[in-house]
N, C-alpha and C positions, 0 to 999 in steps of 0.2 A: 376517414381522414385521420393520419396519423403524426400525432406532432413527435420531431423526433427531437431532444433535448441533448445540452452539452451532461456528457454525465459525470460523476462525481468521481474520481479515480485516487480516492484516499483521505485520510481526514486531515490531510495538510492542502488539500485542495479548493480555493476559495473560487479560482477562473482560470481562463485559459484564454490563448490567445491561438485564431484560427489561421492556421497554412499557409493548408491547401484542400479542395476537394478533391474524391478523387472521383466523387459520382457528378452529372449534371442531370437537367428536366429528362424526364422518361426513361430514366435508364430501369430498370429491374434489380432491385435491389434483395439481396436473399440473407438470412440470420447467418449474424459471424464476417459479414464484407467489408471488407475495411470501406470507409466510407470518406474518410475527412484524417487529417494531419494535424493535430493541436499542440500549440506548445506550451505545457506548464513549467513550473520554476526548476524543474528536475528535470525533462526529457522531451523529447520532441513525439507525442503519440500519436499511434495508428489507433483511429476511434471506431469500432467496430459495431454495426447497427444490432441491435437486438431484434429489429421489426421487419418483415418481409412488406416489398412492396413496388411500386412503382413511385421513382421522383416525381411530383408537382414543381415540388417551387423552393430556391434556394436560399434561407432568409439573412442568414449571414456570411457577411463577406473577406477574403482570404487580408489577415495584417487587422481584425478585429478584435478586442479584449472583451469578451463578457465573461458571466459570472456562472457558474453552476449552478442547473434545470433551465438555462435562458435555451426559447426556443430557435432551434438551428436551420430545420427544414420543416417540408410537412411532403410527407408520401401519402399516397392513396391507396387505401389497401385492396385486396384482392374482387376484382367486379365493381370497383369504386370508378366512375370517369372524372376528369375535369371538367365536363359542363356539371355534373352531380354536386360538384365542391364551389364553382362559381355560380351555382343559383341557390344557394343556403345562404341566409344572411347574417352579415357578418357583425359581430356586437361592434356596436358606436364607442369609444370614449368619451365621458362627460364633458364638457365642454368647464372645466374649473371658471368657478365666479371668480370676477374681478377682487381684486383686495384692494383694502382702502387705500389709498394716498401713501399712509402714515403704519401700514401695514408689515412687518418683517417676513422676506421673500419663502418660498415655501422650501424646504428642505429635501437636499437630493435624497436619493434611493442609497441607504447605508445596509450591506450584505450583513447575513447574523453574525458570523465570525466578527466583521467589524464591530459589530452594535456591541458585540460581547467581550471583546477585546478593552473597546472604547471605555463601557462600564467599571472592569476592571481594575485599570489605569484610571481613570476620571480625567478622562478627556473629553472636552465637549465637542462634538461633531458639528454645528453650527461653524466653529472655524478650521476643520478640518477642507482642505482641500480636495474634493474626487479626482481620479484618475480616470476611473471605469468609465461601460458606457455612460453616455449623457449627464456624465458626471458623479456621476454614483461611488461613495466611497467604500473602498478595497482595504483587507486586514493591512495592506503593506501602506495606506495611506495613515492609517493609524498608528501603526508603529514608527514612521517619520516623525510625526507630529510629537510621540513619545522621545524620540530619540533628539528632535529638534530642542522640547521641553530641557532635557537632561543635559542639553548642552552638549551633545555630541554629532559629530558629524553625520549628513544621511551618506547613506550607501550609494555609490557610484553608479549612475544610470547605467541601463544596461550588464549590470554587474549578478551574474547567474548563481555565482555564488554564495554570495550577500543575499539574496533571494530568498535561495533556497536554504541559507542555515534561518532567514528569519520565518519562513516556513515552518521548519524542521521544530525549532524550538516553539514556538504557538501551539504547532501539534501533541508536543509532548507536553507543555505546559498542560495543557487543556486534561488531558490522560493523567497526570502526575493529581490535577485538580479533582477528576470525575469518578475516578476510577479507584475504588481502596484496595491497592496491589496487597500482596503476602509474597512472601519468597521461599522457598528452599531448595537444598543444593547435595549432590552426591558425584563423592569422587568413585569415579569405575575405572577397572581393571583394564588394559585394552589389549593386553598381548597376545590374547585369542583372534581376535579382532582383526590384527596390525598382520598377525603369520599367515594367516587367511589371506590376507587382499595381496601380502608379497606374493603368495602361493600364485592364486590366481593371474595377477598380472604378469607375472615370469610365463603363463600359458597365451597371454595378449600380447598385439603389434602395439605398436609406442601409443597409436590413435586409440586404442580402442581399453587402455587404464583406467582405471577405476582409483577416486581420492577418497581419501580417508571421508571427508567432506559429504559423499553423498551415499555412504553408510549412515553416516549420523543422521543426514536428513531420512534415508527411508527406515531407518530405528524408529526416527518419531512418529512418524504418518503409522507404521505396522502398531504402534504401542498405544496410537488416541484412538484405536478401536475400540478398546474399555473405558478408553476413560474419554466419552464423548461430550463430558460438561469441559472441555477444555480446548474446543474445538467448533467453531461456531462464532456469534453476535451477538452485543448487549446491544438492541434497541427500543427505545416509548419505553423500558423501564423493567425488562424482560429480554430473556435469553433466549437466542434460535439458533437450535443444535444445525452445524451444518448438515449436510446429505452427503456428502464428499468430503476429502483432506485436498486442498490445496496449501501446499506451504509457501509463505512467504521467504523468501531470504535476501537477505541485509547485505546489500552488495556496494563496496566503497566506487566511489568514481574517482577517477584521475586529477581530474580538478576539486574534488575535496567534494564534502556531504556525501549523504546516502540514499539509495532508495533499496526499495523491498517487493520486487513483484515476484508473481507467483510461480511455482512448479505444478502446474493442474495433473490432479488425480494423481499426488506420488505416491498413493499406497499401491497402485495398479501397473505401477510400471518396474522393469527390472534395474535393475543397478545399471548397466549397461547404456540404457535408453534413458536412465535420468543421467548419467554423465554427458551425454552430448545433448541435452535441451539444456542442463549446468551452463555448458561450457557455449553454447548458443545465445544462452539468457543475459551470460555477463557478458559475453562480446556487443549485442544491439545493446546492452542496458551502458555502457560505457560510451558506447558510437548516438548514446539518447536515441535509441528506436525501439521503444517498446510498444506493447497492446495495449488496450484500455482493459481488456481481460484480466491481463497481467499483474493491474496496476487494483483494481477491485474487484479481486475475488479469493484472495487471501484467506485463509481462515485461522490461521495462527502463523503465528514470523519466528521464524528461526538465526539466530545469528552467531558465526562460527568465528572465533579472534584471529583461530590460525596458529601458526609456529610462528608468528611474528606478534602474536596479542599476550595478552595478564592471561594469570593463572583462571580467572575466576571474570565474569561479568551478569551482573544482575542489570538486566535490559530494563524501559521501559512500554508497557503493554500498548499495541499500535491499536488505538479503538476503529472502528466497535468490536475488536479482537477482544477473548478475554485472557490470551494469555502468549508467550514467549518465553523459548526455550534458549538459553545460551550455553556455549560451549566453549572453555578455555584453551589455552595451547597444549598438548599431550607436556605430561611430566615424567619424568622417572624419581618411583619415591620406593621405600622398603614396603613390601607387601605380605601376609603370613598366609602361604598358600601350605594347606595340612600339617600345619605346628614349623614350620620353617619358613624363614624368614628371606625374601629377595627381593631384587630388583627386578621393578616393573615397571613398564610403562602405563602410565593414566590420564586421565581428563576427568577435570569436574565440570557436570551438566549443573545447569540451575534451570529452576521454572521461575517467574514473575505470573501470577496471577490473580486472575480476580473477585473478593471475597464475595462477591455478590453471587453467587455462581457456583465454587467450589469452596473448598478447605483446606487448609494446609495437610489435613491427613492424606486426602484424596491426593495432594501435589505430591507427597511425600512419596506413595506407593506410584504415582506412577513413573519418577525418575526409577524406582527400584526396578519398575519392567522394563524400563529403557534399557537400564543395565544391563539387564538377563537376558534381552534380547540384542546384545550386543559380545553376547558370550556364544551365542548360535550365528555367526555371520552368514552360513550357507543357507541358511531359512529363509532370509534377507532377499537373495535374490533369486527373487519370482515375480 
């Protein structure tokens, strides 16, 4: 028997709220099917099972708010039956003693973000109101209570976007708190780079262009091959190099905030093949339909400003990532290419990372490969 749980889809992720299924009892269920519809304060996700199996039993129901690891279903794994699962016996809950008369009532179930949030601020949860299930109070019931405190108005029910910056901000609080960022930054040349991709695209139909954009991102993913403490998870107190590059990218929405799901495996894909998952990634991530994959499995975030953003952006580190790459708007600045002096076009890259893990020297040299592999763009695409 397999409990299948809501799973965690980021560190701004406290709950979700369910659908839709899309499996019911006995269906066969295979790794990677989408399974379930959830919607957190960022998007509406397609929750994809990890476990192969057949349906049992559907525990929670579509228009439900719980918390992340709350159990959703239970499949039966392979050679498993339902009389096998109905004649195992099932643990009792304790039957709570009575409290005295004069006793003060027993306290809902407060999720850790809350409890850590709560601490914080010094809020006492006793007159915090729950949301959640059976009353259980939510980071966002805490930040109310704070914001009620402070004399400021709460956030308009229903309001997705108020949501998700009080999300957004808790998350990065928590990072800015946990995490002892370092930075450093290098401005690179691009006009190798920039002649290249006109070259090529002048040889493409309109569809099939290639943006500056996702050079940059397969520069990165080609260059964390060396530098693999920069690529990976700080968790329990300790670093886990990932086994792949999936990059995160920092994608603005319409209605305001961000999210950052992933490009899996962009070190293995061609230029070509990552512009249209790009350009696929940000269409569902704007229309809120992403994966759960998408949303946690990241392994480091990359965030691009654009021709529309500052010259420079030092991000903050999405944990348990330990690091982010940002990139400013191309500039044109004087450059001394063999003792003569011109105009060039550039971008300065920054890394944000984290000292627990690497070192600014390690950061330093690997913005310098990024560089240099940003002076080969034909290398790039393979």
């Amino acid at each position: 028997m397999i409990e299948f749980t809501l799973p965690s889809m980021g560190a701004d992720m406290d709950e979700g709220t369910l659908l839709e299924w899309k499996i019911k009892p006995g269906d066969v269920v295979t790794k990677g099917q989408i399974v379930a519809i959830v919607d957190t304060s960022k998007a509406a996700v397609d929750v994809e099972s990890w476990y192969e199996g057949t349906v049992y039993e559907l525990i929670t129901k579509p228009g439900e708010k719980i918390p992340v690891g709350t159990p959703m279903a239970i499949f039966l794994e392979r050679g498993e039956s339902a009389s096998e699962v109905n004649k195992r016996p099932r643990a009792i809950p304790p039957t709570p003693a009575p409290l005295p008369v004069d006793a003060a009532p027993q306290r809902h179930k407060v999720s850790p973000a809350a409890r850590k949030h709560a601490q914080e601020h010094h809020v006492d949860l006793d007159k915090v109101i729950g949301s959640g299930p059976d009353g259980s109070v939510t980071y966002d019931d805490v930040e109310q209570a704070i914001r009620s405190a402070a004399g400021i108005p709460p956030a308009p029910a229903g309001d997705r976007l108020a949501a998700m910056r009080t999300v957004i901000a808790g998350a990065m609080e928590r990072s800015k708190r946990e995490i002892p960022h370092y930075y450093v930054s290098e401005t690179i040349p691009l006009e190798t780079a920039l002649r290249w991709l006109q070259a090529e695209n002048a040889k493409r139909s309109i569809e099939d262009r290639v943006l500056l954009a996702v050079l940059l991102l397969k520069a990165v993913a080609v260059t964390l091959k060396r530098f693999p403490e920069l690529n990976g998870f700080y968790r329990a107190g300790a670093f886990v190099a990932a086994g792949q590059t999936h990059v995160g990218v920092a994608i603005s929405l319409r209605h305001g905030g961000l999210v950052a799901p992933a490009l899996l495996d962009t070190q293995t894909k061609t230029l070509l093949r990552l512009m249209r998952e790009l350009a696929d990634l940000t269409k569902r991530c704007r229309a809120g339909s992403l994966r759960s994959s998408e949303l946690s499995e990241a392994t480091i975030t990359v965030t691009n400003l654009g021709d529309q953003g500052a010259a420079e952006v030092f991000g903050v580190i999405y944990p348990p990532q330990v690091a982010l790459v940002g990139f400013g708007r191309v500039i044109e600045r004087p450059w001394v290419y063999n003792g003569e002096v011109k105009i060039v076009r550039t971008l300065t890259a920054t890394l944000s990372a984290d000292h627990r893990v690497s070192d600014g020297h390690r950061g330093a040299l690997f913005l310098l490969e990024l560089s240099d592999a940003l002076q080969h763009p034909e290398e790039l695409d393979q």
